[in-house]
PyMOL Python script that loads the backbone (N, CA, C, O; Angstrom):
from pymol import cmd

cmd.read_pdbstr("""\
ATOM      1  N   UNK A   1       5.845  -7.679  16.113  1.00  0.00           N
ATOM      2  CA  UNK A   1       4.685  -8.294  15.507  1.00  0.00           C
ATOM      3  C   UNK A   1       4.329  -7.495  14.249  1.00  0.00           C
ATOM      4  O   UNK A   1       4.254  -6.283  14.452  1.00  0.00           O
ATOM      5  N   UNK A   2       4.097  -7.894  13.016  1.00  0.00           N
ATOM      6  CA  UNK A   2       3.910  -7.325  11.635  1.00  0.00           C
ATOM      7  C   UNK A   2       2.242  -6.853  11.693  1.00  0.00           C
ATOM      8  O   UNK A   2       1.307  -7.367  12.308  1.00  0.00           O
ATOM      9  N   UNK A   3       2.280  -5.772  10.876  1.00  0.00           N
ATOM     10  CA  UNK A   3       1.063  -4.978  11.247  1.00  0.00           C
ATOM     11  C   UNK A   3       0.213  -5.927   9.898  1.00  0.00           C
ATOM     12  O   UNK A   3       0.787  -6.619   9.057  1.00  0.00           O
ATOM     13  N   UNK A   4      -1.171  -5.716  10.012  1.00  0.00           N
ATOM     14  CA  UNK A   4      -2.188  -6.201   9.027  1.00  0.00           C
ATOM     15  C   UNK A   4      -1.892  -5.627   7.669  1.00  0.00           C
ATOM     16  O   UNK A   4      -0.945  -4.866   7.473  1.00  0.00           O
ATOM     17  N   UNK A   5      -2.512  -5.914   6.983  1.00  0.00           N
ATOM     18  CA  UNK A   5      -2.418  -5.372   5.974  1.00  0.00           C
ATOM     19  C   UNK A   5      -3.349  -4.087   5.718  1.00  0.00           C
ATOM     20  O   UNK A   5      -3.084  -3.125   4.997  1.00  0.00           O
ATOM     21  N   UNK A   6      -4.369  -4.284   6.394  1.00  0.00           N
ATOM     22  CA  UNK A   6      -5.671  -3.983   6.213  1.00  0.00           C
ATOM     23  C   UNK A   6      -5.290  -2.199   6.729  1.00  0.00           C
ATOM     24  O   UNK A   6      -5.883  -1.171   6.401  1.00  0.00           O
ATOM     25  N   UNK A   7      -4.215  -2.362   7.536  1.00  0.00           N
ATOM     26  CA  UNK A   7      -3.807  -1.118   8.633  1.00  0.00           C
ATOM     27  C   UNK A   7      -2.939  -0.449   7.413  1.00  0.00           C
ATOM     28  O   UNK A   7      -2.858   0.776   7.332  1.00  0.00           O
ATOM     29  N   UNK A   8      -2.111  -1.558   6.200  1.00  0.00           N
ATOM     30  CA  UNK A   8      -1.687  -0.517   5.388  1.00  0.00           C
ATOM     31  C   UNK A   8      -2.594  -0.261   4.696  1.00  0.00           C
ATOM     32  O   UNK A   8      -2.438   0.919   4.382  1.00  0.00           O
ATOM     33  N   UNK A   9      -3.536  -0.664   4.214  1.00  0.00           N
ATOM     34  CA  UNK A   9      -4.295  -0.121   2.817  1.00  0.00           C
ATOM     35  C   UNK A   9      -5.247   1.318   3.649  1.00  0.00           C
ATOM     36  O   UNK A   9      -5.710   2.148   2.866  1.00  0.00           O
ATOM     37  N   UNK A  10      -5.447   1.505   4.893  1.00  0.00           N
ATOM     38  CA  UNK A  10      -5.665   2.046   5.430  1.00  0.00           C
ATOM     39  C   UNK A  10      -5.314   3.758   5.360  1.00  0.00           C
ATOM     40  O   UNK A  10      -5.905   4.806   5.103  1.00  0.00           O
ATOM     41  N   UNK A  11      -3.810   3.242   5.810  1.00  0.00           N
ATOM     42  CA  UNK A  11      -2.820   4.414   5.559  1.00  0.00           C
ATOM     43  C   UNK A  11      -2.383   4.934   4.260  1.00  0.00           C
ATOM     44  O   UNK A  11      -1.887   6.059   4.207  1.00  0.00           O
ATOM     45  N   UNK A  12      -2.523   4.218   3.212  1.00  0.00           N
ATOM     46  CA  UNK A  12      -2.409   4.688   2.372  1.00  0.00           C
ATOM     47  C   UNK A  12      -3.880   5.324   1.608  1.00  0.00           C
ATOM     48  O   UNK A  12      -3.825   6.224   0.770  1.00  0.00           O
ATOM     49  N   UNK A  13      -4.617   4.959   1.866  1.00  0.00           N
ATOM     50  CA  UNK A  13      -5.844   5.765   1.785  1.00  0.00           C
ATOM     51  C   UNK A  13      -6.194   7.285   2.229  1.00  0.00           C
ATOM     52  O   UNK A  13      -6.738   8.262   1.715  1.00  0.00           O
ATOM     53  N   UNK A  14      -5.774   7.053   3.081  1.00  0.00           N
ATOM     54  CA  UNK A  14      -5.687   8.564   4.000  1.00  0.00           C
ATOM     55  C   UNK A  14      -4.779   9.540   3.373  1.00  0.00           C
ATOM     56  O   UNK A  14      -4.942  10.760   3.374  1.00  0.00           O
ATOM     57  N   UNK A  15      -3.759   8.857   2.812  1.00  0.00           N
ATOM     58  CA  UNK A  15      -2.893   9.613   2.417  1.00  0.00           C
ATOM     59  C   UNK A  15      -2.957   9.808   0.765  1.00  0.00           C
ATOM     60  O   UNK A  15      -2.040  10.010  -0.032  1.00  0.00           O
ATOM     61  N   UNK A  16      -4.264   9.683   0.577  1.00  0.00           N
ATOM     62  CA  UNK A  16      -4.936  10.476  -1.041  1.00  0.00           C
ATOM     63  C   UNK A  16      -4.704   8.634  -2.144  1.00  0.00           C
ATOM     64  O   UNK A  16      -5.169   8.285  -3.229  1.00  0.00           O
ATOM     65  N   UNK A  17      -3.919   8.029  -1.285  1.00  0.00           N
ATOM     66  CA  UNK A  17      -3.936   6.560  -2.941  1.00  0.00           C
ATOM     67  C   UNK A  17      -5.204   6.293  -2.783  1.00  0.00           C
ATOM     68  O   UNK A  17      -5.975   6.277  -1.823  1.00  0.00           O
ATOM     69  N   UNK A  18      -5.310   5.997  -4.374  1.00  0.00           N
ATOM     70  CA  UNK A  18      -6.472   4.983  -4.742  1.00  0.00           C
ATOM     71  C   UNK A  18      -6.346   3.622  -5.508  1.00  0.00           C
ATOM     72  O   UNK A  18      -5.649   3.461  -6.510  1.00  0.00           O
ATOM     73  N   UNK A  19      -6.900   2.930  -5.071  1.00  0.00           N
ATOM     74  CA  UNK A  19      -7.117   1.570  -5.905  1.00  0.00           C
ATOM     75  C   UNK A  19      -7.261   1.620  -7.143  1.00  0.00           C
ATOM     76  O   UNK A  19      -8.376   1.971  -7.529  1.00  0.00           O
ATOM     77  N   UNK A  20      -6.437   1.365  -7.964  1.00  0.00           N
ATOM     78  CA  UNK A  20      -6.507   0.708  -9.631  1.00  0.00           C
ATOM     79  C   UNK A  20      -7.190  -0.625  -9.703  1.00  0.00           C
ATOM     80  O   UNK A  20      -7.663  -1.008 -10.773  1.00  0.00           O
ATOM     81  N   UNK A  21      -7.268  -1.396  -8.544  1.00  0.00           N
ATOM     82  CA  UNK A  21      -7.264  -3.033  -9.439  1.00  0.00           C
ATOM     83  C   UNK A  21      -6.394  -3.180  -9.365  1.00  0.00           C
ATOM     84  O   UNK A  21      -5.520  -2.369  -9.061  1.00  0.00           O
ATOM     85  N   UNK A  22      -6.268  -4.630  -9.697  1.00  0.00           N
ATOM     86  CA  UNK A  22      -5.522  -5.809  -9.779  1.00  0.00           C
ATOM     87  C   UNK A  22      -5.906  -7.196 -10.225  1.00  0.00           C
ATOM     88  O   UNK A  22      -6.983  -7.518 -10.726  1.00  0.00           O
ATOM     89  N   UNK A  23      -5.118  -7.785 -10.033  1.00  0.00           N
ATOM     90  CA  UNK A  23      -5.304  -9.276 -10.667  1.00  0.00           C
ATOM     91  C   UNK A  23      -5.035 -10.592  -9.112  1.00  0.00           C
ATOM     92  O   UNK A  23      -4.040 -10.783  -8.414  1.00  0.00           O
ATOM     93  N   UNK A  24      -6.337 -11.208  -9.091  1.00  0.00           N
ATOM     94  CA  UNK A  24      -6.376 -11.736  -7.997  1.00  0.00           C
ATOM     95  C   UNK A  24      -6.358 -11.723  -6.724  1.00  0.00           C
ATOM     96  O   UNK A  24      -7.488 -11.978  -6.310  1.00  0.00           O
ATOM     97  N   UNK A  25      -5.446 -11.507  -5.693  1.00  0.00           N
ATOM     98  CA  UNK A  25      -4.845 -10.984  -4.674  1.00  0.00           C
ATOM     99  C   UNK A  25      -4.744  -9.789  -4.784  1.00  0.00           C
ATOM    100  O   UNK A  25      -5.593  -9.022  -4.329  1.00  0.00           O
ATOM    101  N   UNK A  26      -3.568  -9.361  -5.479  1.00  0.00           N
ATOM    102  CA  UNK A  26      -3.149  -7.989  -5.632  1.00  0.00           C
ATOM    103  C   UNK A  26      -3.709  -7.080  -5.641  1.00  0.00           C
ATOM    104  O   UNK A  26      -4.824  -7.221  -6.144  1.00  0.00           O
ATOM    105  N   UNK A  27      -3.395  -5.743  -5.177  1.00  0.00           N
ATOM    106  CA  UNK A  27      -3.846  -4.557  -5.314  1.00  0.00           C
ATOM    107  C   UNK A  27      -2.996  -3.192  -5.439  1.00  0.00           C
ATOM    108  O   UNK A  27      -2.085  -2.847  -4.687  1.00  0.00           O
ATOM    109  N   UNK A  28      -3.476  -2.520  -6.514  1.00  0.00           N
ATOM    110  CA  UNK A  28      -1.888  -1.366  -6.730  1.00  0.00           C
ATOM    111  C   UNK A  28      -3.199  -0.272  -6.645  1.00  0.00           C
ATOM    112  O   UNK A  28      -4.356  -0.168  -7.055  1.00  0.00           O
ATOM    113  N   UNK A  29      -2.020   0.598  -5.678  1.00  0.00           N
ATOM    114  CA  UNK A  29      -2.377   2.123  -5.073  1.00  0.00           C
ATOM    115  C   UNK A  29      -1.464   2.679  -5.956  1.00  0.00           C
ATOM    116  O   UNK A  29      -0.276   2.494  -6.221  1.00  0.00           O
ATOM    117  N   UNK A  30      -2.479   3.517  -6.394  1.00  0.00           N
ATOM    118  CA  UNK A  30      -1.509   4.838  -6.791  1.00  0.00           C
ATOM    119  C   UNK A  30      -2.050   6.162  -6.612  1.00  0.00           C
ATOM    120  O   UNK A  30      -3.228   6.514  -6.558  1.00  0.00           O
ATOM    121  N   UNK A  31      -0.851   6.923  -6.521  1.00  0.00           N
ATOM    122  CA  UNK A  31      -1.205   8.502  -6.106  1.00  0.00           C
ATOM    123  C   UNK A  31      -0.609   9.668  -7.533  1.00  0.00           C
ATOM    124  O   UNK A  31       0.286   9.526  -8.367  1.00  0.00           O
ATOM    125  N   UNK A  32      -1.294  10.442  -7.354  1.00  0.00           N
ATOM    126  CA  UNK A  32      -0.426  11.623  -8.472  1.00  0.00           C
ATOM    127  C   UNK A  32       1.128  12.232  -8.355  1.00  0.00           C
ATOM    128  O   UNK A  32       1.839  12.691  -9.248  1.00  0.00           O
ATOM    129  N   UNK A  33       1.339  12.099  -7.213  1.00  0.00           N
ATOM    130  CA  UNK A  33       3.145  12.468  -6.522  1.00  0.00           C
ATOM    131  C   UNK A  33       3.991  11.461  -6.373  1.00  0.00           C
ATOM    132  O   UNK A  33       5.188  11.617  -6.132  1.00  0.00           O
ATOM    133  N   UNK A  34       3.445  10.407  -6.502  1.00  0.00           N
ATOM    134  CA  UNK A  34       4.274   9.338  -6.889  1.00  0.00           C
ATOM    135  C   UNK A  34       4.383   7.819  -8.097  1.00  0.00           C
ATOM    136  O   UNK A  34       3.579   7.121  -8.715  1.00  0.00           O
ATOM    137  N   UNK A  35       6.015   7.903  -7.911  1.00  0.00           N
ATOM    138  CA  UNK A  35       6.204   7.400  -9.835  1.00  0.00           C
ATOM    139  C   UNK A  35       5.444   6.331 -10.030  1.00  0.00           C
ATOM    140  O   UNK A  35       4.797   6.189 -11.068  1.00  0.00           O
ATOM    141  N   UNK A  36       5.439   5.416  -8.999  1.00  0.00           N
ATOM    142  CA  UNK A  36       5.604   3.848  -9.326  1.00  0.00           C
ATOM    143  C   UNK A  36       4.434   3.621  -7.922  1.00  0.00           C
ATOM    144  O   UNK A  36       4.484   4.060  -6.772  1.00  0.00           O
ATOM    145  N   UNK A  37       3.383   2.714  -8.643  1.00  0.00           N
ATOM    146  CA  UNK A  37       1.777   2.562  -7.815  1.00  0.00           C
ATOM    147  C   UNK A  37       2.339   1.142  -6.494  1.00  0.00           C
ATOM    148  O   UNK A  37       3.331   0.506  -6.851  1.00  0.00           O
ATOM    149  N   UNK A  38       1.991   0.920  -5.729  1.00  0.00           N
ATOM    150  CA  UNK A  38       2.550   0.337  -4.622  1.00  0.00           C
ATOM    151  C   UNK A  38       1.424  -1.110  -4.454  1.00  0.00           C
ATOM    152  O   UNK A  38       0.325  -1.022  -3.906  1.00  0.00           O
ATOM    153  N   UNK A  39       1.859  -2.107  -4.918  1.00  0.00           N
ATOM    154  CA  UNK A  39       1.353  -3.089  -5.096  1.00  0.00           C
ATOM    155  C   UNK A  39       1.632  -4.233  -3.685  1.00  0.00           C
ATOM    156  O   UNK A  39       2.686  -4.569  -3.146  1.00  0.00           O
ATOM    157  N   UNK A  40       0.002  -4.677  -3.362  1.00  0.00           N
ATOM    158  CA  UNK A  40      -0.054  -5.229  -1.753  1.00  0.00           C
ATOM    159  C   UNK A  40      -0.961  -6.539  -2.421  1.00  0.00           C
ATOM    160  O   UNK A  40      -1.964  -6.497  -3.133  1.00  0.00           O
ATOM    161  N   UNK A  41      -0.090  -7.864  -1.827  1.00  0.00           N
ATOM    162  CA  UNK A  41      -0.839  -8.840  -1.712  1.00  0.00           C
ATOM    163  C   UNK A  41      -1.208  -9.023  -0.894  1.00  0.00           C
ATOM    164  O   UNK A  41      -1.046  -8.206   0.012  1.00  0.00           O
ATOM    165  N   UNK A  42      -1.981 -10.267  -0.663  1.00  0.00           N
ATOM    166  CA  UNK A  42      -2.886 -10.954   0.194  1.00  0.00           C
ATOM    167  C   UNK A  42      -4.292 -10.245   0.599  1.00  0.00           C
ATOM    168  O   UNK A  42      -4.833  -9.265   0.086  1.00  0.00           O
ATOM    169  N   UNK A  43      -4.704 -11.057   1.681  1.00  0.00           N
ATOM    170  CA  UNK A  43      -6.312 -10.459   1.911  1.00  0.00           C
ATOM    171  C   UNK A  43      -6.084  -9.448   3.388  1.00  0.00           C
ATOM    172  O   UNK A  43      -5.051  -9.260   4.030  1.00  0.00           O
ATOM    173  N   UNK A  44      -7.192  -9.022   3.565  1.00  0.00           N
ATOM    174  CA  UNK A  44      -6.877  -7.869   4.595  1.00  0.00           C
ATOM    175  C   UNK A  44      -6.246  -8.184   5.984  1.00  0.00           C
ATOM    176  O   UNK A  44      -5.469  -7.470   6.618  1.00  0.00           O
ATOM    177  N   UNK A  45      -6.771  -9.468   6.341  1.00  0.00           N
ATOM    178  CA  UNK A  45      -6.347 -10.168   7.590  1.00  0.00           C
ATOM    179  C   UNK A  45      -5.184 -10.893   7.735  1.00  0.00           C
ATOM    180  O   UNK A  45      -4.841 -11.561   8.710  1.00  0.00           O
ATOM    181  N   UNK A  46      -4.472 -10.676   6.460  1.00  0.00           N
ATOM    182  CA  UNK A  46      -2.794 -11.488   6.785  1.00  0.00           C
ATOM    183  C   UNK A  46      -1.598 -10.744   7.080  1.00  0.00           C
ATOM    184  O   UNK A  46      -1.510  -9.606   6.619  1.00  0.00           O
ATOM    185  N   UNK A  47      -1.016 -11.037   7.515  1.00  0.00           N
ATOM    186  CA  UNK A  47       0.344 -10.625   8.041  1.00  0.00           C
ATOM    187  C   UNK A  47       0.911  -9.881   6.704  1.00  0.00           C
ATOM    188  O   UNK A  47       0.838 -10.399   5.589  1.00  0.00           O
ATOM    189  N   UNK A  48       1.626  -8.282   7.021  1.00  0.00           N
ATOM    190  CA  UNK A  48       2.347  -7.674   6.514  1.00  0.00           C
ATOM    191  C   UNK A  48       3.553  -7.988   6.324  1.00  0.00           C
ATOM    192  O   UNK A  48       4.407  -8.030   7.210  1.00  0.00           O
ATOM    193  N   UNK A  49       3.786  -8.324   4.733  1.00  0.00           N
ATOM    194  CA  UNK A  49       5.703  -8.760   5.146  1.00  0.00           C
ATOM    195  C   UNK A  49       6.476  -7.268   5.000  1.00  0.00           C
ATOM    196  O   UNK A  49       6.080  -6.266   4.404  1.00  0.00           O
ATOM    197  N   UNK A  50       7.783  -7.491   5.796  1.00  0.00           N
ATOM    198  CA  UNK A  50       8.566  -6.484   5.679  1.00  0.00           C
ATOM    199  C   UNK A  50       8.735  -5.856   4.368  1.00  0.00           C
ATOM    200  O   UNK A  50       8.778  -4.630   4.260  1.00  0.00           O
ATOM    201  N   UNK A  51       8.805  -6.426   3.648  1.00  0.00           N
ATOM    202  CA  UNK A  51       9.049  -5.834   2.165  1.00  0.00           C
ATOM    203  C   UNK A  51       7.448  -4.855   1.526  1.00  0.00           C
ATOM    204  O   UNK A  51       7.579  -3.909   0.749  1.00  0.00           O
ATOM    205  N   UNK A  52       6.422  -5.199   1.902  1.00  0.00           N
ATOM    206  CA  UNK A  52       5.128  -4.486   1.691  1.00  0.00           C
ATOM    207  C   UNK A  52       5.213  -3.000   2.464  1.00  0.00           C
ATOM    208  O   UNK A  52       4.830  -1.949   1.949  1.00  0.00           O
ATOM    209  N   UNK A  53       5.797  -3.125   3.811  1.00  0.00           N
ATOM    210  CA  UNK A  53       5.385  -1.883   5.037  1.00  0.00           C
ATOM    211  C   UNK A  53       6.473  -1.355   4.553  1.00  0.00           C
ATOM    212  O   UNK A  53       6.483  -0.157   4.837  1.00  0.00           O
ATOM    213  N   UNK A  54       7.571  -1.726   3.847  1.00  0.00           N
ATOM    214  CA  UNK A  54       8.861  -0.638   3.308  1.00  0.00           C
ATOM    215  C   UNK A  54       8.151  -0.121   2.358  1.00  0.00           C
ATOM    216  O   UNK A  54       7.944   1.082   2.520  1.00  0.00           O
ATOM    217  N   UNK A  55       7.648  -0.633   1.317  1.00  0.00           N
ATOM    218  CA  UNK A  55       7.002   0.016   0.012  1.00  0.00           C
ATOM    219  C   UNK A  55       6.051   1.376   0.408  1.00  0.00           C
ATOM    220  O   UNK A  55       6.167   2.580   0.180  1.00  0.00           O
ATOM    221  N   UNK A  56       4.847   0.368   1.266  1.00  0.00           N
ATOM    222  CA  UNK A  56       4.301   1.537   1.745  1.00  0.00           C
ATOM    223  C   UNK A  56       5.000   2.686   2.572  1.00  0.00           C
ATOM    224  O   UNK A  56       4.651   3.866   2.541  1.00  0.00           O
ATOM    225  N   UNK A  57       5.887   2.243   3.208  1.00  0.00           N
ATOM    226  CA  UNK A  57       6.573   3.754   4.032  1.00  0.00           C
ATOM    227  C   UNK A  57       7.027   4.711   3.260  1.00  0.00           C
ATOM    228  O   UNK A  57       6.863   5.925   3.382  1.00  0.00           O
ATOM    229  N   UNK A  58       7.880   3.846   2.076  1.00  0.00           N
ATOM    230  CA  UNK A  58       8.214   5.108   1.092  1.00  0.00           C
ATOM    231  C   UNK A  58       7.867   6.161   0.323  1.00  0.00           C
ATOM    232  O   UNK A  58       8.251   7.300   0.057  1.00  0.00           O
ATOM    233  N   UNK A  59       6.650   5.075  -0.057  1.00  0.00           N
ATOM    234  CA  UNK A  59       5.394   5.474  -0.611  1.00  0.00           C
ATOM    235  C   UNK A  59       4.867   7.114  -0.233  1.00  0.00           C
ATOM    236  O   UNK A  59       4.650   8.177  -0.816  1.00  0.00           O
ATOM    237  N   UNK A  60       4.827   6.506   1.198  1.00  0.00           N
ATOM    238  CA  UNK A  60       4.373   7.313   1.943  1.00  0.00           C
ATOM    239  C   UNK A  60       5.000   8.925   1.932  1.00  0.00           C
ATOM    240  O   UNK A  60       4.302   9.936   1.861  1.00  0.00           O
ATOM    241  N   UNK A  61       6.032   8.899   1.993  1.00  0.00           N
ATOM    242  CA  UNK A  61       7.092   9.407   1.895  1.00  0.00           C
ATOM    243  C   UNK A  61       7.276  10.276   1.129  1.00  0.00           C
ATOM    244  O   UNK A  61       7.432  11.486   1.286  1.00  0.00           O
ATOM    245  N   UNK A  62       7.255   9.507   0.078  1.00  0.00           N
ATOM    246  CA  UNK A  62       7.460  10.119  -1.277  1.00  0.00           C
ATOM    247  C   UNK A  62       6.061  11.478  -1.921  1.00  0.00           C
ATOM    248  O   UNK A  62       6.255  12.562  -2.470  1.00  0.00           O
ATOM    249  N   UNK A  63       4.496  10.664  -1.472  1.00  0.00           N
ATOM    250  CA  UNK A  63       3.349  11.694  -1.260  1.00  0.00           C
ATOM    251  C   UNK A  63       3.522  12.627  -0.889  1.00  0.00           C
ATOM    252  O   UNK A  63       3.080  13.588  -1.518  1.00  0.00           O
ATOM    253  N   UNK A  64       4.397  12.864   0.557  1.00  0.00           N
ATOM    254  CA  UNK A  64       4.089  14.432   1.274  1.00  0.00           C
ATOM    255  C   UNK A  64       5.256  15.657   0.482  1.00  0.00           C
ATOM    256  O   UNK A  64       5.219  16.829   0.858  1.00  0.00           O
ATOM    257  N   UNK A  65       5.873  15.374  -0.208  1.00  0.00           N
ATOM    258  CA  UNK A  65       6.374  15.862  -1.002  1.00  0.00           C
ATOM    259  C   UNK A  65       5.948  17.241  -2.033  1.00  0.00           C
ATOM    260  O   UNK A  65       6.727  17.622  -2.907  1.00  0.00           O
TER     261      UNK A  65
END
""", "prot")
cmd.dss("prot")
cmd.show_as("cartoon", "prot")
cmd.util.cbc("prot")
cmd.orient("prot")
């Protein structure tokens, strides 16, 4: 079952990103340790696609660095 979204913007919060904005939907996190800001559509209550929870994992990843 695909996690919320709401559970990634979550985790990536915790883990120092902040919200830039966006345009409509969208929303790009970015952190100081990493290159490229991690951009999440939809609203908080929709389904995570696989391709979002990879971004964020890497993301993730790439922070503790």
């Amino acid at each position: 079952m695909p996690r919320k979204l709401r559970d990634l913007i979550r985790e990536l919060t915790r883990a120092g990103f902040v919200e830039r904005g966006g345009k409509g939907s969208h929303r790009n996190f970015v952190h100081p340790n990493v290159a490229r800001p991690v951009t999440l559509s939809g609203s908080d209550g929709d389904d995570a696609r696989r391709y979002q929870e990879k971004a964020v994992r890497l993301a993730l990843k790439e922070a503790e660095i």
